[in-house]
C-alpha positions in Angstrom: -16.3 -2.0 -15.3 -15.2 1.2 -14.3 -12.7 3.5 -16.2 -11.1 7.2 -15.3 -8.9 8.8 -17.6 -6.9 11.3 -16.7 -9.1 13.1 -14.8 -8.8 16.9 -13.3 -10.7 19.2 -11.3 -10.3 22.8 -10.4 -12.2 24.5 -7.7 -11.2 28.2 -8.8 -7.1 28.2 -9.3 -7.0 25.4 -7.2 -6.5 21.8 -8.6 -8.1 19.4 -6.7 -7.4 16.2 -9.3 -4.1 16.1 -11.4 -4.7 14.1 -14.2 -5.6 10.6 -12.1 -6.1 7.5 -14.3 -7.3 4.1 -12.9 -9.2 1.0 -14.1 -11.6 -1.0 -11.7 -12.2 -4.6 -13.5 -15.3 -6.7 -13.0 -15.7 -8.0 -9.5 -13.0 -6.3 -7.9 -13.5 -4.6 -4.6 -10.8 -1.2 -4.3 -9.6 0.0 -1.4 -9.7 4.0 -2.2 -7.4 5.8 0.7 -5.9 9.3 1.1 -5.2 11.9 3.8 -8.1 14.6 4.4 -8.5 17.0 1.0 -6.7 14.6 -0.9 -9.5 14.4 -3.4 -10.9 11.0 -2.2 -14.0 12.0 -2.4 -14.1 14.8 -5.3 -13.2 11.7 -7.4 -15.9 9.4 -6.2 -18.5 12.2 -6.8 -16.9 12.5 -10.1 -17.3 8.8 -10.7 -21.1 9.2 -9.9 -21.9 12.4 -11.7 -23.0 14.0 -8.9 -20.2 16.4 -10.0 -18.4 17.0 -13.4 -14.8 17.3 -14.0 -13.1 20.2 -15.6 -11.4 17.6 -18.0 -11.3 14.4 -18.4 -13.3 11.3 -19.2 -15.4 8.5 -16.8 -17.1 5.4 -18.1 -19.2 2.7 -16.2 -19.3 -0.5 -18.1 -18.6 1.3 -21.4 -20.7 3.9 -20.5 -19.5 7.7 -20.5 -20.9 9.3 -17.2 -21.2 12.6 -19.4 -22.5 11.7 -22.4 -24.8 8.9 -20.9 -25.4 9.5 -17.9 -29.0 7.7 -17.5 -27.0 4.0 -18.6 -24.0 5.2 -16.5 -26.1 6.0 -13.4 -28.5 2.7 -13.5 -25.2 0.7 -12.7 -24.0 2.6 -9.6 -24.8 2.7 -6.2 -23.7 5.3 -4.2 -23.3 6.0 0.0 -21.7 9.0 0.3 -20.6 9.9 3.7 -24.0 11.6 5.3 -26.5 9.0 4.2 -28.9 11.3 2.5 -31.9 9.6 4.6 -35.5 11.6 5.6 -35.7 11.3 9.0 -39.7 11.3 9.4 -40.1 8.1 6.9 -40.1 4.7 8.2 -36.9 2.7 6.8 -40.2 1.2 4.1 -41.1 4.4 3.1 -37.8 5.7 2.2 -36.2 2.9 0.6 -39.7 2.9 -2.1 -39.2 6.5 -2.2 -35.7 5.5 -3.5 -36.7 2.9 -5.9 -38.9 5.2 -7.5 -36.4 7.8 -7.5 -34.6 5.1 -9.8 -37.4 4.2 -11.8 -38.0 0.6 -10.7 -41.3 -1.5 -11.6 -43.8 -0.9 -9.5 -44.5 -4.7 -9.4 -40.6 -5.3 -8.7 -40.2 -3.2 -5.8 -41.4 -5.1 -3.2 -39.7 -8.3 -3.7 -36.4 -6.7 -4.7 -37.0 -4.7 -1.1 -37.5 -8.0 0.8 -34.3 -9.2 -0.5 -32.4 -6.0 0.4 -33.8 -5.9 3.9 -32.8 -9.3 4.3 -29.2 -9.2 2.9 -28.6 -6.0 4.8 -30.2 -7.5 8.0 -32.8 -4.5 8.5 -36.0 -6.4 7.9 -37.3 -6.5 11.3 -36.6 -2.2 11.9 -38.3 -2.3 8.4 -41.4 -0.2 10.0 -39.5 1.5 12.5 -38.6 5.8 11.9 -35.3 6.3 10.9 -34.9 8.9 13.2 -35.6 6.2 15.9 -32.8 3.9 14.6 -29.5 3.9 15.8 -26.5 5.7 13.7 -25.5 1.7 13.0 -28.6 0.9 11.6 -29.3 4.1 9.9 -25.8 3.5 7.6 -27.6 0.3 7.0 -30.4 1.7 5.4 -28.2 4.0 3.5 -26.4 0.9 2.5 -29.7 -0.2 1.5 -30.6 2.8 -0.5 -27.1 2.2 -2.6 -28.5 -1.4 -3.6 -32.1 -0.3 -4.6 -32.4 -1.7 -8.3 -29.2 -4.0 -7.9 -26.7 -1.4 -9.7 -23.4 -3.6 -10.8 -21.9 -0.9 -8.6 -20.9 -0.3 -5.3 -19.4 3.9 -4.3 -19.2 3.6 -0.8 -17.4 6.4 0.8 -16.3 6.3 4.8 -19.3 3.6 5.0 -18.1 3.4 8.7 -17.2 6.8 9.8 -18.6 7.6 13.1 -19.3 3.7 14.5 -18.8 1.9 17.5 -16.4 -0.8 16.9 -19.5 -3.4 17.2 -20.8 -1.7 14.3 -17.6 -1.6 12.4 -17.4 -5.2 12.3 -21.1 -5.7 11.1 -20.5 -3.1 8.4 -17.6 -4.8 7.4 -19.3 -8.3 7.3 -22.6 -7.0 5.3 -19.7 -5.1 2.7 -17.7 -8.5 2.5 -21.0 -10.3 1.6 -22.0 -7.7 -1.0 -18.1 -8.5 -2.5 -19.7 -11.4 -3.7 -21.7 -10.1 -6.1 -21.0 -6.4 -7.1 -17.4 -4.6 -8.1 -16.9 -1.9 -5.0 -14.8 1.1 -4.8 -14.4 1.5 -0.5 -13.2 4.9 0.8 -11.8 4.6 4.5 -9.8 6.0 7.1 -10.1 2.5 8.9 -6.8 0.5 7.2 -7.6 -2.7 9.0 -10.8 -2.2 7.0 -9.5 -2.0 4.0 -7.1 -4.8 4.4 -9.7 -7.1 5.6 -12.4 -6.2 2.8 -10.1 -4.9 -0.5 -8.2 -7.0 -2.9 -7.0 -4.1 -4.4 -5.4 -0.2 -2.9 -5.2 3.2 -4.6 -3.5 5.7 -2.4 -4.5 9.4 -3.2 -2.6 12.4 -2.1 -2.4 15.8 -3.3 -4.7 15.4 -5.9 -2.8 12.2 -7.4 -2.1 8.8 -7.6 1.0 8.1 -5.8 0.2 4.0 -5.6 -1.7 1.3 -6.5 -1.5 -2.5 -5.9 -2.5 -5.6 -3.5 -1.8 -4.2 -0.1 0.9 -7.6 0.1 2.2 -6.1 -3.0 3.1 -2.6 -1.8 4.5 -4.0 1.4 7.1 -6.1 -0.7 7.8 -3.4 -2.9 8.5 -0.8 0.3 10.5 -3.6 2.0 12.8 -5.1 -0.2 15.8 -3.7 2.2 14.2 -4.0 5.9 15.5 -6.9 8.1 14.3 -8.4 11.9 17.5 -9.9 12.8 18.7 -12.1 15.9 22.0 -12.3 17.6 23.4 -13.5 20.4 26.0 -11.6 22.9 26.4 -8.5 25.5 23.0 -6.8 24.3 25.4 -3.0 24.8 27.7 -3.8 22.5 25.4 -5.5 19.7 23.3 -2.0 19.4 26.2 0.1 19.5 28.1 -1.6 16.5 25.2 -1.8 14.7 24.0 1.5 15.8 27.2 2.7 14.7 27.9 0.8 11.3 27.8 3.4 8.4 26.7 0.5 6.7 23.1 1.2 8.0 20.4 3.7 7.2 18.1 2.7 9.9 18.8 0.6 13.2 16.0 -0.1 15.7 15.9 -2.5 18.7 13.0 -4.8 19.0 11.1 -6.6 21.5 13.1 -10.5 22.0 11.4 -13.4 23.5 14.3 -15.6 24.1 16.9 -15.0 26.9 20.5 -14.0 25.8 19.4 -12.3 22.6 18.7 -9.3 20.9 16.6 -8.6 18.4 16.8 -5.5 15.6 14.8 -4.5 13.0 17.5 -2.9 10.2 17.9 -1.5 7.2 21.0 -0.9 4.2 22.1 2.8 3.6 21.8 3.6 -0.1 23.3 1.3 -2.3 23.8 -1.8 0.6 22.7 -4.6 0.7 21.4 -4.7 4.2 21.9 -8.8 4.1 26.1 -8.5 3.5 26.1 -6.1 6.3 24.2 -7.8 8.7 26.6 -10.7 8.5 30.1 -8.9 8.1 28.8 -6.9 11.3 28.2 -9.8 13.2 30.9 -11.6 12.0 33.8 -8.8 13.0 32.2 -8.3 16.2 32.1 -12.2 17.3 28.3 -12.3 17.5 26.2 -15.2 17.0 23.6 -14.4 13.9 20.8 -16.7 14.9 17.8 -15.5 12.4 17.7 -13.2 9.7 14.5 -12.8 7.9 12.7 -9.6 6.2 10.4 -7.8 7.5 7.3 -6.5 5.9 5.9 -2.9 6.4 2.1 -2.9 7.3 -0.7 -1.1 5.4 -0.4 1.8 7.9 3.4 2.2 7.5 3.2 1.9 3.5 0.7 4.8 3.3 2.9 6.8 6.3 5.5 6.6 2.9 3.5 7.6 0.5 1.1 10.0 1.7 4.0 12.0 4.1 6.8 11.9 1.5 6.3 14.6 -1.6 8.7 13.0 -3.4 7.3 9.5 -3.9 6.3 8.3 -6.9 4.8 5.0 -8.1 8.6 4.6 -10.1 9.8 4.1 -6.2 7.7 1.0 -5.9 10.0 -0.8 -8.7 13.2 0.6 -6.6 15.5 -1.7 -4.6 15.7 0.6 -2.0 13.3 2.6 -0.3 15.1 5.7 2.2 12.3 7.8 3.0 10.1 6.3 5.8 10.5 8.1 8.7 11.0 5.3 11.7 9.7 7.3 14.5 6.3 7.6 12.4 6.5 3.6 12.2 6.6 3.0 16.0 4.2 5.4 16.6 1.9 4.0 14.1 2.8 0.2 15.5 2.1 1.4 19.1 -1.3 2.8 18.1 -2.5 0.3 16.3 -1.4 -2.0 19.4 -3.7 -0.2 22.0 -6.3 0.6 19.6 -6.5 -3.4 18.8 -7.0 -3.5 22.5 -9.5 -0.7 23.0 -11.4 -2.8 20.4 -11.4 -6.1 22.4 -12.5 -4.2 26.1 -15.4 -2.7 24.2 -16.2 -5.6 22.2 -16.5 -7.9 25.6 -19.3 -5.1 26.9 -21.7 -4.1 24.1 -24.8 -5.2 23.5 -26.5 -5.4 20.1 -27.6 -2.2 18.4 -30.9 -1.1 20.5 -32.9 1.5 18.9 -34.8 4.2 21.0 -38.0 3.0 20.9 -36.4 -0.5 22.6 -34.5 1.1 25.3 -37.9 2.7 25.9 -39.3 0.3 26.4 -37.0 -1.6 28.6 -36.9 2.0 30.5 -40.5 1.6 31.1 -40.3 -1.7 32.5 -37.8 -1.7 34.8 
């Protein structure tokens, strides 16, 4: 469905894209990621023609965004970051304002609006001015612009930057039932996001591709050497052989449930197989191994990897072993993502459904 070959960009002597190929089949949705400036979003304004490359070639079901871009453009949708909404219109006004934009039959527009409305759960705002609707329901009806005249696909990029956590969640439920029917490249700071919602990652940085896969995918390939291990004895003398063992690249106590034991999450210095050392450690020492199983890295921690090392290169995901996560980034990545789940669940418990002004107004006025 959608097809980039090697694709460049230069803003003056400075190269934005370096050569990035990718393929996006039929029904997929892709999980598009990168730090800030990595050219995340260069690329999907590429992909819409909004802007050209400086070389390089982009096709929507067979057609070349360039050299047809009329055929190319009737199949996307796109919600770039700032929905590009007029503030004065009602949310009816703008979104047939859009579908004549895009050239749809005047006798289809208002059935094909219904059903937007309704699949996007904005029917009953559907009068209201979108300067009156919250900044949840206004990314709605930006969603809703992107699906005016049922493109094929879906460009969303940062479709939930700047929303409550309420509003996340309904975001993420409208995008999930849209997967159903459309092929959607997602752009998101929000990994949970794209966890929950992609079948399919692209990490970005610098300009290129530095991985691509299922997220389970690039967390087997980036863990094949990392270990949670159990053992029973004097808890000192456990973490200092281990601690100590050459044998080891990285040693790290973890949290045990289960009195007596100690828990460690390990892995094998270059060229060791973390498994062999784990048991002629415990063995030599006289400690009990009681569980030894691997340990998968998290979205999160696999784009820590590849985003923060400059070395990486998709060649790494095919190696045995993987040296160059940093573990203090890893614990400080776990931790955050620990309170933020919990930030998540206080605010969920106290927020009301999206209100927009002229509601609260009116509840203002009554009380």
């Amino acid at each position: 469905m959608i097809e980039v070959k090697n694709l460049v960009k230069n803003y003056g002597k400075y190269e934005a894209l370096k050569d990035i190929s990718f393929k996006v089949d039929t029904g997929e949705v892709v999980g598009f990621l990168g730090p800030n400036g990595a050219g995340k979003s260069t690329t999907m304004n590429i992909i819409t023609g909004y802007i050209s490359a400086s070389s390089g070639e982009v096709s929507i079901d067979g057609f070349d965004i360039l050299k047809n871009p009329k055929e190319a453009k009737k199949r996307i949708g796109y919600l770039p970051e700032i929905p590009p909404l007029y503030m004065d219109m009602t949310v009816t006004e703008y979104l047939n304002f859009a579908s004549d934009l895009k050239g749809v039959k005047k006798a289809e527009i208002k059935p094909m609006l219904d059903d937007i409305m309704e699949k996007i759960k904005i029917t009953h705002v559907s009068h209201k001015v979108i300067k009156n609707l919250s900044k949840g329901y206004r990314q709605r009806v930006g969603l809703a612009q992107a699906l005016v005249g049922y493109p094929e696909v879906l460009i969303l990029d940062e479709p939930t930057v700047g929303l409550d956590p309420k509003q996340i969640i309904e975001i993420r439920d409208v995008i999930k039932e849209l997967s159903k029917s459309h092929t959607i490249i997602l752009s998101s700071h929000i990994l949970s996001e794209v966890s929950a919602v992609c079948n399919r990652v692209i990490i970005i940085n610098k300009g290129r591709i530095v991985a691509s896969g299922t997220p389970d995918r690039l967390s087997e390939s980036l863990s094949q050497d990392r270990f949670k291990i159990k053992l029973k004895g004097v808890r000192e003398d456990i973490i200092n052989a281990f601690k100590n063992d050459s044998s080891f690249g990285f040693v790290e106590e973890s949290q045990t449930t289960e009195e007596g034991t100690t828990d460690l999450v390990v892995e094998g210095a270059s060229g060791v197989d973390a498994r062999e050392a784990v048991f002629d450690n415990a063995v030599k020492n006289g400690f009990k191994l009681l569980m030894l199983k691997s340990e998968k890295l998290s979205l999160e921690e696999v784009f820590l990897q590849v985003t923060e090392n400059e070395n990486f290169s998709l060649d790494d995901l095919s190696k045995d072993k993987t040296e160059n996560i940093s573990s203090d980034n890893i614990n400080n990545i776990q931790k955050s993502a620990e309170n933020t789940a919990e930030e998540i669940d206080r605010v969920l418990e106290n927020t009301e459904p999206d209100k927009d002004i002229n509601e609260m107004n009116r509840e203002s006025d009554e009380k």
